[in-house]
C-alpha positions in Angstrom: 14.8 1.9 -17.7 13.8 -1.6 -17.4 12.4 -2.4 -14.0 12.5 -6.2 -15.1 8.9 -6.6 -13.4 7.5 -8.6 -16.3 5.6 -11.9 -15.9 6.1 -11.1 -11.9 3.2 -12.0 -10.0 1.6 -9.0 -7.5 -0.7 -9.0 -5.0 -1.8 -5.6 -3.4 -4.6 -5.8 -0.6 -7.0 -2.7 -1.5 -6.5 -1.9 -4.9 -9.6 -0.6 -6.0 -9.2 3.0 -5.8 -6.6 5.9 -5.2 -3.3 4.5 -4.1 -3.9 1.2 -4.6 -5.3 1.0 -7.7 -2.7 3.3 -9.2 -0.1 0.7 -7.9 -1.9 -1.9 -9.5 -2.2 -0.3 -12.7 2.0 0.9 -12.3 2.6 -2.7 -12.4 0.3 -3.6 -15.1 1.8 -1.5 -17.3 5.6 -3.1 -16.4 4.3 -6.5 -17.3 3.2 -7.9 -14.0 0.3 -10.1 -13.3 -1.8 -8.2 -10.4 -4.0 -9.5 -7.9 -6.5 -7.1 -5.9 -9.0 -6.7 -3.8 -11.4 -4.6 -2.3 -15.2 -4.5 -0.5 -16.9 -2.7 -3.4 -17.4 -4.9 -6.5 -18.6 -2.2 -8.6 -14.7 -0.1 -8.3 -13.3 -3.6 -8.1 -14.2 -4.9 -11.3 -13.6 -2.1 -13.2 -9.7 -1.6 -12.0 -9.4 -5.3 -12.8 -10.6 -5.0 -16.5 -8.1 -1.3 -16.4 -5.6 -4.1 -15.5 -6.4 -6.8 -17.8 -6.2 -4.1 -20.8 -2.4 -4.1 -20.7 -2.5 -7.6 -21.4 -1.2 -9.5 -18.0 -3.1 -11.5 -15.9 -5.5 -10.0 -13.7 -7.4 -11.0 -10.2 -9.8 -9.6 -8.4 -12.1 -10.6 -5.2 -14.3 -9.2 -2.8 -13.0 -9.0 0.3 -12.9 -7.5 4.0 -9.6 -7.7 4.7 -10.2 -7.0 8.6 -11.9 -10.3 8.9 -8.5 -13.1 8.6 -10.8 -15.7 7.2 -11.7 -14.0 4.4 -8.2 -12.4 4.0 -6.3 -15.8 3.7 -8.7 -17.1 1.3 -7.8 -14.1 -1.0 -4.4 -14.7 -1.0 -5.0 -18.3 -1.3 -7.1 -18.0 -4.8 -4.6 -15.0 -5.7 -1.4 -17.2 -5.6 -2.9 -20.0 -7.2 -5.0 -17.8 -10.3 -1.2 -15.9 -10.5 0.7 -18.8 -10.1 2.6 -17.2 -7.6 3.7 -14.0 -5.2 6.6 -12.1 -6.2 5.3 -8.9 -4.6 2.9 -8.7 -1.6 1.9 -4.6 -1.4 0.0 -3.9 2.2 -1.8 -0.9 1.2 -5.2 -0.5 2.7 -6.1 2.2 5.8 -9.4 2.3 7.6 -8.9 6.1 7.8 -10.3 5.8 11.0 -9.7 9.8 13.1 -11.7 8.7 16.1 -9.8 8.8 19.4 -12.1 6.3 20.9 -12.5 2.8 20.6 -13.9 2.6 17.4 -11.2 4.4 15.5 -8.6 2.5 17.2 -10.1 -0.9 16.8 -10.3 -0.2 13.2 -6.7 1.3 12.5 -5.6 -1.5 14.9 -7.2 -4.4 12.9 -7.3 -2.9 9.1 -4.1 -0.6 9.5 -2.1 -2.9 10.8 -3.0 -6.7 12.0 -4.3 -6.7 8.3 -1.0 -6.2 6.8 0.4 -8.2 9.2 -1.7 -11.8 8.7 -1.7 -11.0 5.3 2.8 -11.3 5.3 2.4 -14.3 7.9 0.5 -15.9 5.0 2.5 -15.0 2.1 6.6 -14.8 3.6 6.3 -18.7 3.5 6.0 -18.6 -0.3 8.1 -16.4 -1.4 10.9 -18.0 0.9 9.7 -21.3 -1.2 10.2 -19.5 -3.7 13.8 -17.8 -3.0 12.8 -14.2 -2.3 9.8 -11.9 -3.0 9.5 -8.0 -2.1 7.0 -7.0 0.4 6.0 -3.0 0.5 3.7 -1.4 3.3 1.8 2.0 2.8 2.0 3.9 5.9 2.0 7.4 5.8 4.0 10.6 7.1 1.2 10.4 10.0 3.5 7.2 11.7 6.5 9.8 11.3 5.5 12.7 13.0 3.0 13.9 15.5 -0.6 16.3 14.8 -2.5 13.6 13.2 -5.6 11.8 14.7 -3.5 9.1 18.0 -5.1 5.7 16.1 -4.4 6.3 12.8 -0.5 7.9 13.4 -0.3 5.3 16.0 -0.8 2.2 13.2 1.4 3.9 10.8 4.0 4.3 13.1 4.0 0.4 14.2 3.6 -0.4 10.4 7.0 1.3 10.2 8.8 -0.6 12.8 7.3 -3.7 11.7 8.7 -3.6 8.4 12.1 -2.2 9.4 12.3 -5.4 11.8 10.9 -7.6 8.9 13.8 -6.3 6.5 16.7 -7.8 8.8 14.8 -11.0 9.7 14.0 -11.7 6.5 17.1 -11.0 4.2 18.8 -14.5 4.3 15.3 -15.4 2.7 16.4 -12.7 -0.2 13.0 -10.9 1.0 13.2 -7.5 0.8 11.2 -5.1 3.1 10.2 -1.4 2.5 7.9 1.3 3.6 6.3 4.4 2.1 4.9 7.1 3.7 2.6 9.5 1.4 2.3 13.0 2.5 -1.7 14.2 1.8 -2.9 12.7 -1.5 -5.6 14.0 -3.4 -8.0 11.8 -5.7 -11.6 12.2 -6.9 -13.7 10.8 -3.9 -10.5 10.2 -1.3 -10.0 11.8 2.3 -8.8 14.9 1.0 -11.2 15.6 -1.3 -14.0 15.7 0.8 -12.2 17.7 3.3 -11.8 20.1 0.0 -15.6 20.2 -0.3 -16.7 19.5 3.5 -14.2 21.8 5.2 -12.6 24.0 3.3 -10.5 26.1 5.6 -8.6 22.4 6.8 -8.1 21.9 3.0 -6.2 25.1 2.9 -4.2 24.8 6.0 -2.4 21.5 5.2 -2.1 22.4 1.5 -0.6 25.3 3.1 2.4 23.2 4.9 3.2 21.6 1.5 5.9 23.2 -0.4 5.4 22.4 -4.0 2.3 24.3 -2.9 -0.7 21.2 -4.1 -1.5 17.6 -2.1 0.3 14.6 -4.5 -1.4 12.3 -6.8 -1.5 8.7 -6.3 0.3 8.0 -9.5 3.5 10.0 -7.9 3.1 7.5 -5.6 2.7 4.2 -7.7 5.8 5.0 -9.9 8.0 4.9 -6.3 5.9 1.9 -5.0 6.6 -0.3 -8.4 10.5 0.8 -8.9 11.1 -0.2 -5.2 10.2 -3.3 -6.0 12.2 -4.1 -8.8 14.9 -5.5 -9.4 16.7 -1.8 -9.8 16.2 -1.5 -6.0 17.9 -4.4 -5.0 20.2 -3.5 -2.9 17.2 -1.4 -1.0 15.7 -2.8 2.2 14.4 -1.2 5.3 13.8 1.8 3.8 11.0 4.2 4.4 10.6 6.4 2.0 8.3 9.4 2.5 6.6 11.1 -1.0 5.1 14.1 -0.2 6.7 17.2 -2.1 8.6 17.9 1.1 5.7 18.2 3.5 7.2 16.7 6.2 10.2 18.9 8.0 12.0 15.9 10.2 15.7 15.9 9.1 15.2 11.7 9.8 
């Protein structure tokens, strides 16, 4: 199938590692130009020379995405080294599972106000432009409850953003969607240093997974890039969860 995503011009906030950088590499291998970034130069550069090998252009920059200064400048330098944004993916999480102020300041301002100024900056564009796709990672977390109040709490308000987002923006031809990941497992994520810090938690949320393992973040960058191709679209609003059936909710 032909997802038609070649020569578009992507920019995913935290694409260094895990999800991100498995989205960033799905659309590298479509054809798409990708723009990342990420704090760590060292995982940074080496994801942007992974993208570079299948022969599109490739940008990446340092950057703390929870300060807006530094966020907009990104995005600035992305569009004009690209030459554009087709695709804006809002993926990175602070992972913060404090209930005090600390966890909630960062889910708050990384979670979600990240995502946020980062659209504010880049809807003008693609309207410019005559559409663009814009895709935010929550999780199942903003779905249902039993995960840390800050984090599910983040989630949940990226979901309703976007959902709002998707009717406001559709006479721009700008579509809108959401996934939410169940638990997914890479070398150095969350879950695998809960695998090797606490072993019996490990085992008791694998244990609520079907398919009877965590998912991979490539299962999740080959429904990241299709959702925003030009195969899906007539989808908008959506949020999509990919978790081998982890979650129960009928809705």
């Amino acid at each position: 199938m032909d997802l038609g995503m070649g020569g578009k011009n992507v920019v995913i906030t935290g694409g260094s590692r895990g999800i991100g950088k498995h989205i960033a590499l799905g659309f590298a291998r479509e054809g798409a130009n990708v723009a990342i970034c990420a704090r760590n130069a060292g995982p940074l550069r080496e994801t942007e020379e992974e993208i570079r090998s299948n022969n599109v252009a490739a940008y990446a920059a340092t950057c703390d995405i929870g300060n807006p200064a530094g966020l907009e400048a990104f995005l600035e330098e992305a569009r004009r080294e690209l030459g554009g944004v087709d695709v804006l993916v809002n993926n990175p999480s602070a992972l913060a599972m404090t209930d005090d102020p600390a966890g909630w300041e960062a889910s708050l301002n990384i979670d979600l106000m990240a995502s946020v100024r980062a659209t504010w900056k880049v809807v003008p564009w693609m309207t410019t432009a005559g559409g663009g796709c814009l895709l935010f990672i929550s999780s199942d977390s903003g779905l249902e409850a039993g995960s840390p109040p800050a984090y599910a709490a983040a989630k949940a308000a990226i979901i309703s953003y976007s959902k709002t987002l998707s009717v406001t923006l559709a006479p721009q031809r700008i579509r809108v969607n959401t996934l939410a990941p169940g638990s997914i497992e890479f070398v150095g994520g969350y879950w695998d240093l809960v695998k090797k810090g606490n072993r019996e938690h490990y085992d008791t949320v694998l244990g609520t997974i079907p398919w009877g393992r965590m998912g991979t973040p490539e299962e999740v960058s080959d429904v990241a890039v299709f959702l925003c191709s030009k195969r899906a679209s007539w989808v908008t609003g959506a949020c999509l969860s990919v978790d081998g059936a982890q979650r129960k909710g009928n809705l």
